[in-house]
Residue, then its C-alpha position, 0 to 999 in steps of 0.5 A: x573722438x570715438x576709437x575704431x578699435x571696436x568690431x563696427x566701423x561706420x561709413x562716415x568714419x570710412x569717409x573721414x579716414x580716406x578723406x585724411x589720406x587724401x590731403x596727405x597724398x596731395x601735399x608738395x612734396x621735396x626730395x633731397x638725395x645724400x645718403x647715409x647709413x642704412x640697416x643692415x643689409x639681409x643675409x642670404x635667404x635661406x632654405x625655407x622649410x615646408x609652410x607651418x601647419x599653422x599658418x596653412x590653417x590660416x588661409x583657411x581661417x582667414x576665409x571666415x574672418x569677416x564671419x568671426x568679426x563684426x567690422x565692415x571691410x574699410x576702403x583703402x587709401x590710395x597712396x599711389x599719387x604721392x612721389x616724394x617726400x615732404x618732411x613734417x613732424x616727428x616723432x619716436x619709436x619705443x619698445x622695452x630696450x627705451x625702459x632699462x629696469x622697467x624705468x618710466x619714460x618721461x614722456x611730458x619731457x618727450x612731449x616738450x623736445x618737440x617730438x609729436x607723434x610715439x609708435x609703442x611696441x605693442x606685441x610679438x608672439x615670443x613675448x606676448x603683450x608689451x608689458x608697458x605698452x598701456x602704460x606707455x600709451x596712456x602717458x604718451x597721449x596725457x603728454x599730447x602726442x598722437x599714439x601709434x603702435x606696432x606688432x613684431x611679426x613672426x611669419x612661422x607662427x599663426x597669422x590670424x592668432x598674432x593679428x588676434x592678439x594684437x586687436x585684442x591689446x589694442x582694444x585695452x589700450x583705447x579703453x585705458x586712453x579713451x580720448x587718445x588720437x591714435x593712429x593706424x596699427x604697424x605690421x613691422x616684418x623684417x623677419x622671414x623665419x625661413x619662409x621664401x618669398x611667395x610664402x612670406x607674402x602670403x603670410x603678410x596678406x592674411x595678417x593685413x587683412x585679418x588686422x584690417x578686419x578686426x579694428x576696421x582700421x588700414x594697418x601701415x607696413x614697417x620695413x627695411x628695403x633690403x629686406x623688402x626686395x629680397x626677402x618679399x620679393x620686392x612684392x608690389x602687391x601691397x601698395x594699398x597700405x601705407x609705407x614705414x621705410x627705415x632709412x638710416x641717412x640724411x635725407x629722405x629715400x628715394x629708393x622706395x622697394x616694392x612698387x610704393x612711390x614714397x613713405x608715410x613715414x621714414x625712420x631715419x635713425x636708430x640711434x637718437x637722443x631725446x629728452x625723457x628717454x634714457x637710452x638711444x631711440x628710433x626717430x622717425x619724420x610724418x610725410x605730410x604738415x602737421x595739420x595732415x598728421x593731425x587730420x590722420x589721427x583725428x580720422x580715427 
């Protein structure tokens, strides 16, 4: 499998990626409707301070990004078509809290409970690249499943410097697992660092693009519908990216913010037991069949 983790992406990889998403938003699709636990709802937003130099500098440098990258700008995949929810795989999300004392994942053991797809922590600006994210990345694919990542956002720094960062390890990561199937980059935002709504959209655009530049890959939005309603604004601007919604409940969201129709994948817990993980873990559901995520990953 070539990595699109690279600064060139070719046409037919295009056509491959938006062909994937065109199966996943044909699938039948089921809801169910008993609600559960859901995060925390946002707090109040508060007075946001004057937009940080740095990230007025990025407007500008996001101008230049396709100058200062060699990747060709993908087409989106149009998600618009889908408008519910057909639970399929799933998988887990993992960070440093998964690794007490730096102690290895058993990810053969994660593998083996059936688990089929792991979104790994990859970075966040104050603390710099996961320091088990390879590692982690490298055993996970070796076990068999289907790799993701996801980058910390913090919207009162740098946008481009973050989207840069994260390029850069991913870059790492498919030279470390070269035959890993992987999946798209994830802008986790749950964090608005004081910035009010049409400034904290800003912020989110010049990443997504500037990510999106970088590895000519689609990234997927993580987030939280609380804090896409308030703190977003309940933006409907961004649904050209795929969704990760967090909901902790029994069953599928029906409740999708932000003008999406549904989820590509839901977290539905944050307290989860799995074998091969010493701690509680986040669980996570594919909307799609299994050949769907797999046609996902193989697009890469």
């Amino acid at each position: 499998m070539t990595k699109l983790h690279r600064l060139a992406f070719t046409a037919s990889q295009k056509r491959s990626m938006s062909a994937a998403f065109g199966v996943i938003a044909c699938a039948p699709l089921l809801l169910a409707g008993v609600a559960g636990a859901t995060p925390a709802p946002a707090q109040d937003m508060p007075e946001s301070p004057s937009l940080p130099t740095e990230v007025i500098s990025d407007i500008a440098n996001n101008a230049q990004a396709t100058e200062t990258s060699n990747a060709k700008e993908p087409s989106k995949p149009s998600i618009s078509t889908r408008t519910g929810f057909q639970r399929g795989p799933e998988g887990i999300d993992v960070s440093k809290w998964q690794r007490p004392g730096g102690a290895a994942l058993n990810w053969q053991k994660v593998a083996a409970s059936g688990q089929k797809f792991a979104f790994i922590k990859a970075t966040d600006p104050t603390e710099g690249d996961s320091a088990y994210f390879i590692e982690d990345s490298v055993a996970a694919a070796k076990a068999g499943l289907l790799i993701g990542s996801y980058h910390k956002a913090h919207p009162d720094q740098s946008a481009t410097e973050q989207a840069d960062a994260y390029a850069a390890l991913l870059a790492k990561r498919d030279a470390a697992a070269p035959n890993a199937k992987t999946l798209p980059p994830v802008l986790d935002i749950e964090l608005d660092n004081g910035l009010k709504p049409a400034a904290l959209q800003d912020w989110t655009k010049q990443f997504l693009q500037r990510i999106e530049a970088k590895t000519g890959e689609t990234p997927i939005i993580y987030t939280y519908r609380s804090f896409w309603k308030v703190q977003m604004g309940n933006s409907t601007d961004f649904t050209n990216y795929p969704l990760w919604l967090a909901a902790y409940q029994d069953n599928a969201p029906t409740d999708i913010p932000g003008g999406w129709t549904s989820m590509l994948f839901w977290q539905r817990s944050s307290t989860g037991k799995v074998s091969g993980i010493p701690t509680q873990v986040d669980q996570d559901v594919f909307n799609g069949s299994a050949e769907e995520l797999t046609a996902l990953a193989d697009a890469h």
